[in-house]
N, C-alpha and C positions, 0 to 999 in steps of 0.2 A: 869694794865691799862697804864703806864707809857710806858711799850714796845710800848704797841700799839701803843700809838696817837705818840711815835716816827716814828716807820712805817707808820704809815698814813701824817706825816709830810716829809717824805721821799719819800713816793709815789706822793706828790701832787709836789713836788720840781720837780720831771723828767716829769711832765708832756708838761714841753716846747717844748724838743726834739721830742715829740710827735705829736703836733701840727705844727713844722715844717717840720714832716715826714711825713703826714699825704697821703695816695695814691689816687691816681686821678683812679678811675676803668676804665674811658672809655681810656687811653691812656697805660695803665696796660702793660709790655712785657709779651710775651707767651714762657714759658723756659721746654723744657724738660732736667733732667738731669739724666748722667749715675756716678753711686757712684760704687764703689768698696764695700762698708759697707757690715761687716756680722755679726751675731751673736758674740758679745766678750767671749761669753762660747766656740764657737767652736773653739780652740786651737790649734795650729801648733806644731811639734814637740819641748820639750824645755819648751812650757805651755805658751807664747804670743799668746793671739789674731788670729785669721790668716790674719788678715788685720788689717790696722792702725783705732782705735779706734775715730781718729781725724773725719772721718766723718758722725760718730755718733754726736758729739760735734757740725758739722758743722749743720746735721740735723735737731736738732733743730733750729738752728739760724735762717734757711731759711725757719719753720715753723710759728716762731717766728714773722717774715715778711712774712709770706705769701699770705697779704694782698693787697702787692706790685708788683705782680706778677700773671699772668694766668696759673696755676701749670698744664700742659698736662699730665704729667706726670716723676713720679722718680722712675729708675729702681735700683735698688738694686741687689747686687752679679756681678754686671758689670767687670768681671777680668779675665783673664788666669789659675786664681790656680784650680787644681783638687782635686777632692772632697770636696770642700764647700760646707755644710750644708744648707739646706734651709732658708734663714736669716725671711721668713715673719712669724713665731712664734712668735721670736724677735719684729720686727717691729710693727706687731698687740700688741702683748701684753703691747710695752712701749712708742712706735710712735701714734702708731692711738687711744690707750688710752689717752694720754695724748691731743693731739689734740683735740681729740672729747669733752676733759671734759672742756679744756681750751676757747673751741672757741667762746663758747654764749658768753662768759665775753669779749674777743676780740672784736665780733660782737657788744655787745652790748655800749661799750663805744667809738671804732676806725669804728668796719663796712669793710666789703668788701674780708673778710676770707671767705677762700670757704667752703662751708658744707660739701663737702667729699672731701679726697685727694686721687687721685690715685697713689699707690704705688704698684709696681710688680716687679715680681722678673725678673732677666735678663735671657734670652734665652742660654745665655754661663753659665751660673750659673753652677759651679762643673765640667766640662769641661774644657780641657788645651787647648781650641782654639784660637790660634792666627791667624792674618789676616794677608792672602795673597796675595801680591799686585800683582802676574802674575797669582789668578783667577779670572775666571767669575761670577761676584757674581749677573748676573741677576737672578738667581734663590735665591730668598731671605728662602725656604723651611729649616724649622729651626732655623732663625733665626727672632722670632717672633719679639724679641722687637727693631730689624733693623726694619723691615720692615713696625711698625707701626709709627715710627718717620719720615719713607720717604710717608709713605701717611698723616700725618698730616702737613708734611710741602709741601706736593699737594695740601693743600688747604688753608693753613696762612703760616706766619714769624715765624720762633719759633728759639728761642736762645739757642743751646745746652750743656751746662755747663758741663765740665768734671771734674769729682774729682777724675779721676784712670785712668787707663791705655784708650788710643785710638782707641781699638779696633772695636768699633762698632760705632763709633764716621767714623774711614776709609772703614766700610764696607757700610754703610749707601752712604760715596760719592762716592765708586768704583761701586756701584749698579747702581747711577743714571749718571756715567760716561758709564756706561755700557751698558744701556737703552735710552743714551741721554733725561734720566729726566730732561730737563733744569728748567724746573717752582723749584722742588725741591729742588734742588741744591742751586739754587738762592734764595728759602726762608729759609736755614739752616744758622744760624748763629754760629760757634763753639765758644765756649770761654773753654780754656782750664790751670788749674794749675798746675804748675810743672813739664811741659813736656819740657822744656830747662830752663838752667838756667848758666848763669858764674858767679854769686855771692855766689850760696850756691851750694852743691855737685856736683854742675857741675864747669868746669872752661871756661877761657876765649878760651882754646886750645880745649877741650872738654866737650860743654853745653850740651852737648843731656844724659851726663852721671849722670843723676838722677834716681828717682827711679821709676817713673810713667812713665817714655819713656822706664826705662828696662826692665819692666813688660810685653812693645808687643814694640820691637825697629823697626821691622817691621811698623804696624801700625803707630809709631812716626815718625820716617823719612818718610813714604807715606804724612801723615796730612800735616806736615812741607813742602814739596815737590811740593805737587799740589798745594795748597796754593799761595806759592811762585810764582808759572809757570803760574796756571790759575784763571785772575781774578771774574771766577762766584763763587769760594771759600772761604770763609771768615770767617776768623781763626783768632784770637787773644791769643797768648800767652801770660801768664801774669806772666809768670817765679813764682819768690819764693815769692813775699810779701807777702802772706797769713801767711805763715810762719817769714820770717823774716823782714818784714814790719809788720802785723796788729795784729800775734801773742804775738811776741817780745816787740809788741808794747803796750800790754796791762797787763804788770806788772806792778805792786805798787797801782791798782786801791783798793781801800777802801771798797767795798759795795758788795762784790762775794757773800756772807753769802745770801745775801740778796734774789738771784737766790732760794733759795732752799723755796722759798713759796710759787711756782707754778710749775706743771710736767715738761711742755715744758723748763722753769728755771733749775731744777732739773736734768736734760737729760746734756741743755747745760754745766752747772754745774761742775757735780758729775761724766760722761764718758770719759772725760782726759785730768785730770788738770796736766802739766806737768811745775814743774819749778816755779808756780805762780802762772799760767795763765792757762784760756779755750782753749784748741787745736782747734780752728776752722777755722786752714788753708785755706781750701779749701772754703769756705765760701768769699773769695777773688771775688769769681766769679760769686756772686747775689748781694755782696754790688757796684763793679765798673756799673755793668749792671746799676742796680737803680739808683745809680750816688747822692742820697742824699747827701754825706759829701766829695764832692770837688773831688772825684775820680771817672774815667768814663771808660767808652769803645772806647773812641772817645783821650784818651792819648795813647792810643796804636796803633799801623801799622796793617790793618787788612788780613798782609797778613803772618804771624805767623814769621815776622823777630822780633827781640828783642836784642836791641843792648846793650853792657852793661854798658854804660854811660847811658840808659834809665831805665833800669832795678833797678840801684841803685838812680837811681835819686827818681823812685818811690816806691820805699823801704822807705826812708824817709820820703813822701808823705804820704804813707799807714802807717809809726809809728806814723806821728803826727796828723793823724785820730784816732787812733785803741781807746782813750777811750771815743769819741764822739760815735765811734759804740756801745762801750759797754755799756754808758749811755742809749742809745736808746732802746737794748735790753733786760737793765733789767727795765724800763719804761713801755714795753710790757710785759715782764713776772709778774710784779707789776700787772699790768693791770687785769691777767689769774688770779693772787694771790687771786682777790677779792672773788673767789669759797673757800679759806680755808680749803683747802682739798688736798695737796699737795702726793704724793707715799709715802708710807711706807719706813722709812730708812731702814729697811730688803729687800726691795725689791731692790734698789738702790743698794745696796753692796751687793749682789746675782749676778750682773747683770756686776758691776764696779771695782768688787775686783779681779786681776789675777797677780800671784807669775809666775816667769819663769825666763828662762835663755837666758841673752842677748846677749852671746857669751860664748867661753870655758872659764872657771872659772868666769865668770860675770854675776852675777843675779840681779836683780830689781823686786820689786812690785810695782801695782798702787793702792793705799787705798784713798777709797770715803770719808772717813769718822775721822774723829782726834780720838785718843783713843786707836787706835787697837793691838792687839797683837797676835804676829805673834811667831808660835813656831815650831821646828824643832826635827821630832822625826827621829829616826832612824832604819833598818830593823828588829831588835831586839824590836818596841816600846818604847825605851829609847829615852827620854827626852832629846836630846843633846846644844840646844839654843833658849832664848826667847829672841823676840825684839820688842819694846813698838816704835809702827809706827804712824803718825797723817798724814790727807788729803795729797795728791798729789804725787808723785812719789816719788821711793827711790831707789838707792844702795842698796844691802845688802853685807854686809861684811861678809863675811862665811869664811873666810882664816884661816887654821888649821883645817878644819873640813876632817874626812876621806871620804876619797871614797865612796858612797853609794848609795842606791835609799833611798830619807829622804820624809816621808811623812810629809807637813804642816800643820797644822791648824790656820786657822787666824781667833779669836775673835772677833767678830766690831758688833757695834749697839744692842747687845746681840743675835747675833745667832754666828755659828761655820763654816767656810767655809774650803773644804779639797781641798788642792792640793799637788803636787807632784814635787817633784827638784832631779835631777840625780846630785852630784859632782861626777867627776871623776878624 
């Protein structure tokens, strides 16, 4: 009893941030956005991910708020890498689950969530197509999920939010450069994360060298490019604060526990807490949109320059927001909490738990969950190392271990999870 009316005294504390969050439907922006997200089971060689797990994390957040926003749609698999798996298994079974179960509770106390969300999967999905900037891309044949973002902004404004690579972000405006779609053009709004940067992996000599511009450099230097030359374009780079502004920015907060008693919570959560904190980088680019906590679209140059006295200026901006966001967030997730009915920890660490290799001789896991143990057998079945893990990322120290293929098994929440690590 005593838990509880704490929780309930904790849920009625964040209801501030709430009511001055609260969305206006009729002035609502219209956002379609291209994720890179894919399934974290499907695995790259090594046993990571095939794509950064961050906008999974981001995912929720932006479901989290979804109420803020006219969701046209989120394309999923949005990348260059070949053979990626179908991510909407994935999506259905822990995105639209959790959404669907979460919403009447949204509804019912904030209002203005939408009843369904469209999510599909991207037309380059499992395809190593990059964009090129000397074709003719008036033939959009195949490239569905172009093609339906240049007829929805035939008819409204819509703000296109990139959390991966460019690519159909630049086929989208080489199309209507192509067709002289001017209505089109003129209602795509880009806003784009981490495709320059001189603060973090990029430098002041060479910003374009991140990881989301290297993924289609093609694409990246086009966006940047037109951009610049032509003003029916309008493109907002918002460099790294997601990352080191609002991620960074959100260590030492006291209440993370607290995410884990509602799914969309749970998602943000428990999919990659790295360091401390929720990965929800790319998520940079529905909170400046909304512009709730002091940060807008309107501090940035819209025509993707990004200088780096600006860049750091709002790095600092975006740390000393980042736990008014996260107040906000788990206020809504409290909110979804009132269902009591939160994912199965088995199902969560099924989904969150992955062993791999982060370079030659450096490995890391990510555990959902405090408790877990991780053990290391060897080709022979022999038992060679155990190691007693708790929530969030880790090193693993393996040094002195032979040469091998070591099958793992990791312990967590009471089920058994198998994976695989090559030392060489």
């Amino acid at each position: 009893m005593e838990t509880r009316f704490k929780l309930l005294i904790f849920g009625l504390l964040y209801l501030a941030p709430l009511m001055l969050h609260a969305c206006k439907t009729d002035d609502r922006p219209t956002i379609w956005v291209y994720t890179d997200m894919s399934d974290p089971r499907d695995t790259r060689q090594g046993g990571h991910p095939q794509n950064d797990p961050d906008d999974i994390t981001t995912l929720a957040s932006l479901l989290l708020y979804a109420n803020e926003f006219n969701i046209e749609s989120i394309v999923v698999g949005s990348n260059t890498r070949a053979g990626l798996k179908d991510p909407m298994p994935f999506v259905e079974d822990v995105f639209l689950d959790a959404y669907y179960h979460d919403v009447k509770y949204l509804n019912q106390e904030l209002g203005g969530y939408p009843e369904k969300i469209n999510i599909q999967s991207s037309s380059l999905r499992g395809e190593s197509t990059r964009f090129d900037p000397n074709k003719d891309y008036t033939d959009l044949t195949g490239l569905e999920t172009v093609r339906q973002l240049v007829e929805a902004a035939g008819r409204k404004k819509i703000y296109v939010l990139n959390w991966g690579p460019l690519t159909e972000s630049a086929m989208a405006v080489k199309h209507c450069l192509d067709t002289e779609n001017d209505k089109a053009l003129r209602n795509m709004f880009f806003i784009s994360h981490w495709t320059k940067s001189s603060v973090s992996q990029g430098t002041r000599e060479q910003p374009y060298n991140v990881a989301n511009c290297n993924d289609d450099r093609p694409a990246c230097d086009f966006m940047h490019e037109v951009a610049y030359s032509n003003k029916k374009v309008r493109f907002i780079e918002i460099g790294c604060i997601g990352q080191t502004g609002l991620v960074n920015g959100s260590g030492g907060y006291n209440h993370y526990e607290a995410f884990e008693n509602s799914r969309l919570g749970q998602i943000f959560l428990r999919s990659k807490f790295y360091f401390g904190k929720p990965d929800y980088s790319d998520g940079a680019t529905h909170f400046i949109l909304g512009g709730s906590f002091g940060l807008t679209k309107d501090d940035y140059p819209h025509d993707g320059a990004l200088s780096i006295e600006l860049e750091q200026e709002l790095v600092e901006k975006s740390r000393a927001i980042a736990h008014d966001i996260i107040d906000e967030l788990l206020a809504r997730s409290n909110v979804a909490a009132h269902a009591n009915n939160p994912f199965s920890k088995e199902k969560m660490a099924s989904y969150f738990t992955y062993v791999y290799t982060r370079r030659p001789g450096s490995y890391g896991a990510h555990i959902p969950y405090d408790d877990a143990v991780l053990k290391l057998f060897n080709s022979q079945n022999e038992e060679i190392k155990a190691i007693n893990l708790d929530f969030g990322n880790h090193s693993l120290d393996l040094s002195g271990l032979e040469p091998d293929d070591y099958n793992v098994i990791v312990s967590i929440v009471g089920i058994e999870l198998e994976f695989q690590l090559t030392i060489n």
